[in-house]
mmCIF file of the N, C-alpha and C atoms, coordinates in Angstrom:
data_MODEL
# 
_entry.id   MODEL 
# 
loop_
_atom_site.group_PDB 
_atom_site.id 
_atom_site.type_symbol 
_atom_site.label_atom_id 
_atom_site.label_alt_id 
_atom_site.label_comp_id 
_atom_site.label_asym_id 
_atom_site.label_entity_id 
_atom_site.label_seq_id 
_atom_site.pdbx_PDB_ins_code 
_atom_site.Cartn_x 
_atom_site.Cartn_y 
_atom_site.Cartn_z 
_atom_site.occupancy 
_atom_site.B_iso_or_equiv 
_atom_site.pdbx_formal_charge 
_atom_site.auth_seq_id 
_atom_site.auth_comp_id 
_atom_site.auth_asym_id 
_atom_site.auth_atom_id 
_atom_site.pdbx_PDB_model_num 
ATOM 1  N N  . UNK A 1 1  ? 0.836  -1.205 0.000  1.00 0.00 ? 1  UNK A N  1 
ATOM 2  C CA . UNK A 1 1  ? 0.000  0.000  0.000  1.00 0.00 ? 1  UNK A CA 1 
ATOM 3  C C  . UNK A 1 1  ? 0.871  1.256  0.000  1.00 0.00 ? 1  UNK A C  1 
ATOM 4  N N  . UNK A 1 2  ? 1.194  1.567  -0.778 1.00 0.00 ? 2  UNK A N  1 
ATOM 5  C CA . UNK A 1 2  ? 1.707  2.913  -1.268 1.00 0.00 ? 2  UNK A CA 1 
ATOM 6  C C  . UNK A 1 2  ? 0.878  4.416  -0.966 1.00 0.00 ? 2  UNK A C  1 
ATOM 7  N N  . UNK A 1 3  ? 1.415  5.301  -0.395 1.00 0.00 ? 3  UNK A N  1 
ATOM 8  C CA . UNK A 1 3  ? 0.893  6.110  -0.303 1.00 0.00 ? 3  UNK A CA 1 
ATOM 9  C C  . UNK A 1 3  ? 1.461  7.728  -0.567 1.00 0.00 ? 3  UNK A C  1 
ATOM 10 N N  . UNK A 1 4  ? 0.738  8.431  -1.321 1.00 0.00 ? 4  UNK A N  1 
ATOM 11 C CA . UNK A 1 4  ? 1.725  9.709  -1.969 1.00 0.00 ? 4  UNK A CA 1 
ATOM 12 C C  . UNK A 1 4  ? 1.872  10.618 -0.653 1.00 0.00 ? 4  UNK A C  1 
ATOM 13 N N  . UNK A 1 5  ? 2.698  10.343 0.099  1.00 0.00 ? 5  UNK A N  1 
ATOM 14 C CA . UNK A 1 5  ? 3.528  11.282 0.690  1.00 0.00 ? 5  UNK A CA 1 
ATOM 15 C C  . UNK A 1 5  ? 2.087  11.532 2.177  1.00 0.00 ? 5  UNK A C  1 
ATOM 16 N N  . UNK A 1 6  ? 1.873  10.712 3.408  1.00 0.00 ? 6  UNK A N  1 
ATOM 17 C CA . UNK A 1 6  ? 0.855  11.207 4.055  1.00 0.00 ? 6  UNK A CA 1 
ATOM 18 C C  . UNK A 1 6  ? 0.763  12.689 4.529  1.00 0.00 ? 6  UNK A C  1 
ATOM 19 N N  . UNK A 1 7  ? -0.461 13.219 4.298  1.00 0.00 ? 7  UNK A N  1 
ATOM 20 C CA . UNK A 1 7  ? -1.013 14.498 4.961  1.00 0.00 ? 7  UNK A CA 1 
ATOM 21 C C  . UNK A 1 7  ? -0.477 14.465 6.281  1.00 0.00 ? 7  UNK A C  1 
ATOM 22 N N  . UNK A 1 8  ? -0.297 15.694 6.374  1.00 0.00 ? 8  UNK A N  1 
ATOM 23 C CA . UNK A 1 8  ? 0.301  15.623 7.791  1.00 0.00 ? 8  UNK A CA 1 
ATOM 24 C C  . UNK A 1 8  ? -0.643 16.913 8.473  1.00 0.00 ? 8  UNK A C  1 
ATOM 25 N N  . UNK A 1 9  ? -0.985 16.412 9.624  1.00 0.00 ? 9  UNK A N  1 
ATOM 26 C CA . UNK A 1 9  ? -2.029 17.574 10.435 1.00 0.00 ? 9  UNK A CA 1 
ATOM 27 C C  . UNK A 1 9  ? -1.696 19.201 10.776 1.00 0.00 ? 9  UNK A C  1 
ATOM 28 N N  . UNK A 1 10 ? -0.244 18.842 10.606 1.00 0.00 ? 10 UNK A N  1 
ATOM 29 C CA . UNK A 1 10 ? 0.358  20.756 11.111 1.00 0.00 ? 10 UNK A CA 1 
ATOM 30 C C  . UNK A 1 10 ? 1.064  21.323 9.691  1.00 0.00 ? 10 UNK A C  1 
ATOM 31 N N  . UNK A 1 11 ? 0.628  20.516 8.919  1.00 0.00 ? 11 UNK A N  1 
ATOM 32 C CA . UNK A 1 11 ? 1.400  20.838 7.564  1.00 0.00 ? 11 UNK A CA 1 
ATOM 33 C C  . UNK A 1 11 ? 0.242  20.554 6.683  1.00 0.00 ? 11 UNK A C  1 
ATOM 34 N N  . UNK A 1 12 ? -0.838 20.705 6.465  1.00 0.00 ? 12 UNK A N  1 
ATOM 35 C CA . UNK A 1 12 ? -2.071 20.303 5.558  1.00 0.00 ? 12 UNK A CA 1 
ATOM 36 C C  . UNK A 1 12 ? -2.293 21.316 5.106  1.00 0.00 ? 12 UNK A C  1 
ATOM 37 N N  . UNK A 1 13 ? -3.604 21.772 6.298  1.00 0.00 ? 13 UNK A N  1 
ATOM 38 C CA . UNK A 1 13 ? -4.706 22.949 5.712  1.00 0.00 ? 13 UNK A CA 1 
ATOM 39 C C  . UNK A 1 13 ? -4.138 24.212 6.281  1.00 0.00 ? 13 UNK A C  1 
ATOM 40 N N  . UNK A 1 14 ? -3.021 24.175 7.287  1.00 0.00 ? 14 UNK A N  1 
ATOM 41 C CA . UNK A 1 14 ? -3.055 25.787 7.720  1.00 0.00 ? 14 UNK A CA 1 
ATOM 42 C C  . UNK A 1 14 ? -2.035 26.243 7.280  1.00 0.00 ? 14 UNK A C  1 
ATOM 43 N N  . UNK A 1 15 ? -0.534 25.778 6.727  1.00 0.00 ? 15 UNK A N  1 
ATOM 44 C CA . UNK A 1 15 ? 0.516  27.011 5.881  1.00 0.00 ? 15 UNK A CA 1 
ATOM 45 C C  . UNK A 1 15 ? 0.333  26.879 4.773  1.00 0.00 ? 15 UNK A C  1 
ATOM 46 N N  . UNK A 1 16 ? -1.260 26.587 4.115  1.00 0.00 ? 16 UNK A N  1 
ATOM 47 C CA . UNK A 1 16 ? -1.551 26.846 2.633  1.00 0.00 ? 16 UNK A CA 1 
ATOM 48 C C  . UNK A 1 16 ? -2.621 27.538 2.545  1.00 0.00 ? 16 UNK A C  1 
ATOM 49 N N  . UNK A 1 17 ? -3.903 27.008 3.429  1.00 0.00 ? 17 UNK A N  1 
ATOM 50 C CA . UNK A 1 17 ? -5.033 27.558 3.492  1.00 0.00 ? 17 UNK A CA 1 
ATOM 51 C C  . UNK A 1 17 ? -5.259 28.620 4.590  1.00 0.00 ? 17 UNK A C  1 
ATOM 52 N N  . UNK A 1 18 ? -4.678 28.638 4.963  1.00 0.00 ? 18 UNK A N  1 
ATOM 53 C CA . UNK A 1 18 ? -4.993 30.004 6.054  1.00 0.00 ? 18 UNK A CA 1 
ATOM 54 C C  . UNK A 1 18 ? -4.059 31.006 5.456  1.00 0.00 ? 18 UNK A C  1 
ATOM 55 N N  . UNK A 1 19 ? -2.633 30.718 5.266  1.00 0.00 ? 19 UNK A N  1 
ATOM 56 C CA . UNK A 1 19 ? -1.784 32.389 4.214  1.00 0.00 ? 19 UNK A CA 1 
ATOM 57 C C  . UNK A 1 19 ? -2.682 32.557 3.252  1.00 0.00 ? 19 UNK A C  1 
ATOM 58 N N  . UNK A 1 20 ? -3.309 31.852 2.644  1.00 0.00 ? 20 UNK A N  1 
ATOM 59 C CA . UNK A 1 20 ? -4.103 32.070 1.356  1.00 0.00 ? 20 UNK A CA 1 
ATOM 60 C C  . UNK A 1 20 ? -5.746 32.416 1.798  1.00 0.00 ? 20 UNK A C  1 
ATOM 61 N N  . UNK A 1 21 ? -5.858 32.315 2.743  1.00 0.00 ? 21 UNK A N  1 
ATOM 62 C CA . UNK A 1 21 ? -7.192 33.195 2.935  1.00 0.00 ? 21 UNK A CA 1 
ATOM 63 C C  . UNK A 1 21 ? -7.304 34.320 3.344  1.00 0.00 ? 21 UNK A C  1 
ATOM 64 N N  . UNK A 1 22 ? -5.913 34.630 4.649  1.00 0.00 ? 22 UNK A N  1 
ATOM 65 C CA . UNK A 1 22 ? -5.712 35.891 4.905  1.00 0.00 ? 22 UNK A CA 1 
ATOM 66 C C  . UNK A 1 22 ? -5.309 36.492 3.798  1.00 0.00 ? 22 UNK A C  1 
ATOM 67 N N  . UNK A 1 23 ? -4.949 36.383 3.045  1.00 0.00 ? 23 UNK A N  1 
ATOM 68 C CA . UNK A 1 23 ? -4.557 36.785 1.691  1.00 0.00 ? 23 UNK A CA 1 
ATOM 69 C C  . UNK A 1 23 ? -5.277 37.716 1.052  1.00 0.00 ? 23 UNK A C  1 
ATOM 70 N N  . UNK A 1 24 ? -6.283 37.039 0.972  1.00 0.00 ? 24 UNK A N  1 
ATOM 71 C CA . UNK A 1 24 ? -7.476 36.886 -0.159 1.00 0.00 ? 24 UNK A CA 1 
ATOM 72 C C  . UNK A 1 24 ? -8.675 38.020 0.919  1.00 0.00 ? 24 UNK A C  1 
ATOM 73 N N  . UNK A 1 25 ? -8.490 37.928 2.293  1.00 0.00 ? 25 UNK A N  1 
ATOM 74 C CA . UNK A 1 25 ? -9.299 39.172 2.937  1.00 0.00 ? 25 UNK A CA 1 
ATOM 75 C C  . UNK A 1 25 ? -8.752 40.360 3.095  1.00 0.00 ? 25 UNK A C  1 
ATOM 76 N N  . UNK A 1 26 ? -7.555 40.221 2.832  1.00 0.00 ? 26 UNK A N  1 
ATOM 77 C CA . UNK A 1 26 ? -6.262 41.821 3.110  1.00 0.00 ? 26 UNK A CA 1 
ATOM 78 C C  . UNK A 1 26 ? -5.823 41.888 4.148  1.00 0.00 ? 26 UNK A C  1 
ATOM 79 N N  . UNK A 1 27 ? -5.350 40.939 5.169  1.00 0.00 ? 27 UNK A N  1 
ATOM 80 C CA . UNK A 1 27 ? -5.706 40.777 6.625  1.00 0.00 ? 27 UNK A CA 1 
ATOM 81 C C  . UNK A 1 27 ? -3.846 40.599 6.495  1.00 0.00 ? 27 UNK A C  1 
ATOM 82 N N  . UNK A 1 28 ? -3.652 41.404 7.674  1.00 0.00 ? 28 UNK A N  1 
ATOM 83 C CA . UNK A 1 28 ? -2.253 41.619 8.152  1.00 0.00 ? 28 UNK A CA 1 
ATOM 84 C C  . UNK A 1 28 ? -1.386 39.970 7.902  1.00 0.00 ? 28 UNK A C  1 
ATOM 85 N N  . UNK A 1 29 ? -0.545 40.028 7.460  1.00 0.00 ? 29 UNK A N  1 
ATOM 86 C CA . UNK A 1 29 ? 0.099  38.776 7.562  1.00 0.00 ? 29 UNK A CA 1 
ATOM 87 C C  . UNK A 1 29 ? -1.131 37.845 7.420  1.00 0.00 ? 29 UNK A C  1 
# 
């Protein structure tokens, strides 16, 4: 069972999806 590289919980959704939402609202850092 091969698996591409597991998701990892502190490395998933928040240093992609959270810089990129504050982003996207104009929100300090």
């Amino acid at each position: 069972m091969n698996h591409p590289v597991p998701v990892q919980p502190y490395d998933s959704p928040v240093p992609r999806a959270v810089p990129r939402a504050v982003h996207e609202q104009g929100a300090p850092r």
